[in-house]
Every structure is written in C-alpha cells, then in structure tokens.
N, C-alpha and C positions, 0 to 999 in steps of 0.2 A: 874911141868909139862911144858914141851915146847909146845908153841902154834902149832896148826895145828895138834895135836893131840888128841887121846882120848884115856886113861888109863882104861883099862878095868882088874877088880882082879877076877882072879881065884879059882876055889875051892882047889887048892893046895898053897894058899895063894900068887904065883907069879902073877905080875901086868904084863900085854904085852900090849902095844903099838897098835891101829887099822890104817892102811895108812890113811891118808887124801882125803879125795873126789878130784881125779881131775879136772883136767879143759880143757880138751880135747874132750868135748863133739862137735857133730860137730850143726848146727844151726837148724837141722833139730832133733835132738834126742832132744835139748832143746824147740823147739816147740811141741815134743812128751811131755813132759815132761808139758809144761804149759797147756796143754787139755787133764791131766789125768785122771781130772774129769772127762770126757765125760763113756756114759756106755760103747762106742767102743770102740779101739784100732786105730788111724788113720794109713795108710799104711806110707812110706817115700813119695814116692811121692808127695804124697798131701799133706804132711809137709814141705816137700821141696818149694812144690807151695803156702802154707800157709807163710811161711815165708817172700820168694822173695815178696810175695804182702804187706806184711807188710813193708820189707826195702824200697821197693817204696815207700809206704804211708810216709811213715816216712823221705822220702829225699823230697819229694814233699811241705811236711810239713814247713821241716826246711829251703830248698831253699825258701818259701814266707816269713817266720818266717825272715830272713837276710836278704834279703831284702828290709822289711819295717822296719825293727831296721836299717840298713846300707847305705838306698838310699839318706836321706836326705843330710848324710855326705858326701858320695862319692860325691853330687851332688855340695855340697858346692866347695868340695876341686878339681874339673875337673871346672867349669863353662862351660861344652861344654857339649850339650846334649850327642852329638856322645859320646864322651868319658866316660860319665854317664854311658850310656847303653850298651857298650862294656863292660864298669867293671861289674855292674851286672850279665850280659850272662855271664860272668869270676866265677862269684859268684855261679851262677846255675849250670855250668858245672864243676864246682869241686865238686861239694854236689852229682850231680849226676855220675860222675865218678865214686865216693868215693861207692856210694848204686851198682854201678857196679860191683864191685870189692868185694864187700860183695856177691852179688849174684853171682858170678861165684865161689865164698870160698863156699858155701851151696852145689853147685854141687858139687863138689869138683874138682875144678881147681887151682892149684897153679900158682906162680908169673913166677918162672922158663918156664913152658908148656906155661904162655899165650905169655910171650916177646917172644919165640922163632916160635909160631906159629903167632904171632903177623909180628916178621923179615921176614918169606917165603911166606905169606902172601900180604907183604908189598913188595917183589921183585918179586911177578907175577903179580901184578896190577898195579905195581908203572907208568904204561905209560897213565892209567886211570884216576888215581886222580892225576895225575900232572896237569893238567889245574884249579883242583879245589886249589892245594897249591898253585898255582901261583893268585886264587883271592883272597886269605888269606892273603897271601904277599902284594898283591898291599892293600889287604884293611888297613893291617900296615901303608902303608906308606901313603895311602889317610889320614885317619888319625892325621896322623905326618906331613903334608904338608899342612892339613887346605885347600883346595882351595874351599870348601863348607861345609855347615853344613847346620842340620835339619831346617828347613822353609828358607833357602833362596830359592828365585826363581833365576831360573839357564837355559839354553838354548842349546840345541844341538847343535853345527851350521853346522854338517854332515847332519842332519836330518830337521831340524829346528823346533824341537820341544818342546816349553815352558813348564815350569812345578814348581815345587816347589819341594824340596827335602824333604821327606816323611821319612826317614829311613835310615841311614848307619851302616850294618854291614862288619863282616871282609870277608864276600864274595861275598855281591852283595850290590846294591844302587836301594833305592826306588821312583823314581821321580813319583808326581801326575800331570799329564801334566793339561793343562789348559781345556783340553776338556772332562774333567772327565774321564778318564781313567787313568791306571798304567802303569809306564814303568820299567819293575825289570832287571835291565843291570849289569850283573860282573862288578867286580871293573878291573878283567884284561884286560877287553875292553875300563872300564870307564878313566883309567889313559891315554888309546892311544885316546882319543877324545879331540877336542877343546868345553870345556865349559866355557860358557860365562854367570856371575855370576850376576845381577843386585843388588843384595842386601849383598854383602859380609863387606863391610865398611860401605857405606852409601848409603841409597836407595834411593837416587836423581839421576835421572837418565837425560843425556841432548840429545836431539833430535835434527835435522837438516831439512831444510825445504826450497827446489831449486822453484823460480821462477825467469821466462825468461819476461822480458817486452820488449814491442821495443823500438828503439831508438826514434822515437820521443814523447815517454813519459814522464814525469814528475819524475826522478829519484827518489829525496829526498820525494818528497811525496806520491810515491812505497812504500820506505822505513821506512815514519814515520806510513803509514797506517797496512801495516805488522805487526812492532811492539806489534800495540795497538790490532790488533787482538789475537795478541797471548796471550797480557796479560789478554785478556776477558775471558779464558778458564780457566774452577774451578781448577785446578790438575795443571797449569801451574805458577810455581815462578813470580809475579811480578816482583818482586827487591827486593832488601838489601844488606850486603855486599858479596862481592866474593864470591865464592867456588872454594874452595883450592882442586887439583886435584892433587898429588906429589909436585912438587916442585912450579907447576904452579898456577895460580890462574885466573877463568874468570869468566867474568861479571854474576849474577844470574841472571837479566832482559834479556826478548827476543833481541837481537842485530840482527838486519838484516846489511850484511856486501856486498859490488858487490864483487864478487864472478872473475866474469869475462865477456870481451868484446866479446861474442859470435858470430857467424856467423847471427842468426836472432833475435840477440837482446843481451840487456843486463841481464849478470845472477847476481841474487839475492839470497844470501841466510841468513834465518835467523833461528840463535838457540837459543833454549830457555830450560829451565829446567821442568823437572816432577818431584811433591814431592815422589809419586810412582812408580813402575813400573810396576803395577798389569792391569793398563788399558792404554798403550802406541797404541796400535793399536785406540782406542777408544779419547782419546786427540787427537792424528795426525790430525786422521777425522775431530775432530772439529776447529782445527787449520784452516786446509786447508779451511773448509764450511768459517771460520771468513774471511780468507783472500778473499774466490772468492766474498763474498759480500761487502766488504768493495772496493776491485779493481769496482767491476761491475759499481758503481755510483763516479767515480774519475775521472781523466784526464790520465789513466793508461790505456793499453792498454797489457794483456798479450800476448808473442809473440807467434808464429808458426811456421814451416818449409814453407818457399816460396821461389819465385825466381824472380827477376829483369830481366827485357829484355832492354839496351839501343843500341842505333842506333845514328851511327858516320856520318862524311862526306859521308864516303867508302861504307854507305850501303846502298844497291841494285846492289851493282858494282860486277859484276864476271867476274874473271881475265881467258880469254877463250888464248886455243894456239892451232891453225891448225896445223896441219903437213900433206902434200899432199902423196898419196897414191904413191907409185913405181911406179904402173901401171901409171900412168897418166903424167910422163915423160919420160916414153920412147916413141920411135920413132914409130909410124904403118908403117905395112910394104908397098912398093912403092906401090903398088898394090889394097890395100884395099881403097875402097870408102871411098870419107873426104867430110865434109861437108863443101861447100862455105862460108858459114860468119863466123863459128869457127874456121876450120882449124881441127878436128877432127873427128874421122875416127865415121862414122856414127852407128855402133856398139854402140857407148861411149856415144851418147846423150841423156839424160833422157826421162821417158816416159812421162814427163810434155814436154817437148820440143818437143816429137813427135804428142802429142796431140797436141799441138799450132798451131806446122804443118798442121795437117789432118782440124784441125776445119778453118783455115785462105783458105784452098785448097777449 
C-alpha cells in the first residue's frame, strides 16, 4: 500500500483506494473542528474570532518567550543600549507581523489583494506618512552616528533645556529633562538641533569663571586666592595629571589665567574641572560664594563700571568768539537822534543805560 492511503476490500472482492484527508481546511473550520466537543455548533464567525485571539496570544507569547532567550545575546554582541532595543522592537515586530499575516489568511485575504491594496493605499496617503518615514530615517542614521545614547545627559541649546536621554527609537527620542518632565521630539527635528552632550566620552565637564578686580589690587594674590577657592568645592578636580581633550591636553587643577586689561579693571579668569555634570549650575554657585568670601577679607578689590573726571591747565577756560551784529555797523540815518558820549542813535541804547539815565536825572 502507498502511504496516504486507505485500502478498503469490497464485497466483490476488489480493493479501491479512499482519497487522503486534505489539508485545505481554512483556520477557522480547524477551530470548528477542535470544539466539536462542545454540545453547540459554533457559527464561523466566532471561529473566526476564536482563532485570531488565539494567534495573538500565541505571538504575544512567543514575542516575550525571544526575547528573554535572545536579549542577553543581542545585548552582548550591540554593547549600546539603543542598539539593544531596536533589535528587540525588530524581534517583536516580525512575530507580530508574522500573527498578522495569519490573521488576515483566517478572513481570508491573500498575499496578492493585500500588496496591491496595500500599493493604492500607500499612494493616497504617501504625503501623510512622509514626515513619519523621514523620522524612521533620521532614527537610522541617529543610530549610526552615535552622537548620544541612553543616560547621557544631553542639552538643547535652541531651547536650553537639560535632560538625560531616556529612550531612542527609530521615530522619536526621549529626553527626561532635569525638571522632572518629558521631552518626546522626532528624530527628524532632533538630527536639525545643536545638542550638546556632557557625558558622551567622558563626564568631566570644565567650567569657566570671569572676575574683574581693579588696578590697584593685588593681582597674584586675586589669583592664588581664586584658585584655592575653587579647589574647596566637593565636585571640583583638585589636581593630578592633564586631561586630554583631542589632541590637546589642560591643566586638571583650577588655573586662574588674566584674561584681559579691561577698561575698569583687570579681568580674570579661572577654569576648573567637574567630576559631574549632573549639578553644574549648583558647583558654579558655590565656586562663585568661595570666591566672594575669600576676595572680601584680602587686599582685592572686585571692579565696577565708573568714571574718572581729570582737570588740566585749560580747565575753566572757555574759548568765547563775538561776532558784532549787521545792525550795529551801519550808519543812522543824518537825521536820527545820537547820543553825545556814544555816538549812537538813541534808539540803540540799552534799557540799562536808559535807566542809569532816568535814575542819575
């Protein structure tokens, strides 16, 4: 007998052949089929709807089930969280795909009907979900470009708002800003922003710190007291050797450097290192409080906006020029009265001079 058969003998003693059960049953007759126990009859429907809920269960299943057999590995062989958890979301969305594609078989969709309603579909929306493939895209390339990853702390500088990166997927980025809040930005706006990374290589971050003393201050010992302020702060590097910044390499101890011969003094500046960068706002502060006390009881003077007034030979002197009126050279005519001791036509003589007059009369 060949397999896939059953030989069944006649009462006329020939054997005939019965077909083999096929295999075209569709998922919903084979879920009729596993509850035929039942005393009812279920309709399709609700075979139908019996099913799909089981495929789900069952992707739902196997999606955690690979996950926790596959995370460890993927986790070894990426060393970047991001990259971790993109493959995994890789991993779910192909299991769930996959129960997709089962569940649309059960209604009965084929492969042909979905691509091609899937194509017209896809070209009356396409001006829709373009902004969403273009943050799919940049999240590729965020990605691939490394310019942050999950816990560093990271800085708007459009916004200026700190935070720590929370999340990278391939559509949007999740910063948890410093003020307890979320900031969930596209990656296709995040690739056009300038962020500024404090913790990407190395979380030493270096500060800078402008004071103005005046000139008749005590320079160097501005500058030794600076110093020592700065190195009193807990989160501030003493010393030891360099830090190597690319090619360059600078002091780790606070260095107060002059800066420059300013207009009301001399500027000063001094930088100094954080082992952190989680509390910069919060070192500064105490930087600055070390230096005003340290300045206050010294031979230091910080400077101010003022102004100088000196006075020359010249001053008081103002440089006066007359120039006599038109009127007052020309001629009166023969006829008009002039007065004997000036010579001018009496018209012309001030009302001081006419009083002098009347009061002398």
């Amino acid at each position: 007998m060949r397999s896939g058969h059953v030989w069944l003998f006649q009462g006329d003693g020939t054997v005939a052949p019965t077909p083999s059960p096929t295999s075209t049953e569709t998922p919903a007759e084979v879920t009729q089929t596993l509850f035929s126990w039942l005393p009812f009859s279920l309709p399709e429907w609700a075979a139908e709807l019996l099913a799909s809920i089981v495929v789900i269960a069952l992707a739902y299943g196997v999606s955690r089930l690979l996950v926790r057999l596959l995370g460890r590995r993927v986790a070894q062989q990426f060393r970047r969280p991001s990259l971790t958890r993109t493959v995994l979301r890789g991993i779910r969305a192909a299991v769930y795909i996959f129960a997709l594609l089962t569940i649309m078989g059960i209604y009965g969709f084929e492969i042909g009907d979905i691509g091609l309603s899937v194509a017209v579909f896809s070209a009356v929306i396409g001006v829709v979900v373009a902004p969403i493939v273009g943050s799919f895209i940049s999240g590729v390339f965020l990605l691939a470009d490394q310019p942050y990853e999950i816990g560093d702390m990271v800085e708007l500088a459009d916004s200026e708002r700190t935070g720590f990166v929370e999340d990278i997927t391939l559509r949007h980025t999740k910063v948890f800003t410093l003020d307890n809040t979320f900031l969930v930005i596209p990656n296709g706006t995040m690739r056009d922003r300038d962020v500024i990374n404090y913790s990407a290589e190395d979380p030493r971050t270096r500060l800078a710190l402008d004071v103005l003393v005046t000139y008749e201050s005590d320079v160097p010992e501005a500058r030794s007291l600076i110093e020592r302020a700065a190195r009193n702060v807990d989160n501030v590097i003493e010393g030891g050797p360099n830090i190597r910044v690319g090619a360059a390499r600078y002091p780790s101890a606070p260095t107060a450097y002059i800066n420059n011969f300013a207009d009301h003094g001399v500027l000063l500046t001094v930088r100094y290192w954080v082992t952190e960068p989680y509390k910069l706002l919060a070192t500064r502060s105490k930087v600055q409080t070390n230096v005003w006390d340290a300045l206050d009881d010294a031979d230091v003077e910080i400077a101010y906006p003022h102004s100088h007034l000196y006075f020359d030979e010249t001053s008081g002197e103002m440089q006066v020029s007359v120039e006599n009126r038109d009127r007052l050279t020309e001629r009166p005519p023969s006829d008009a009265p002039r007065d004997a001791a000036r010579d001018v036509p009496a018209d012309d003589q001030s009302s001081e001079d006419r009083d002098g007059e009347y009061r002398e009369g």
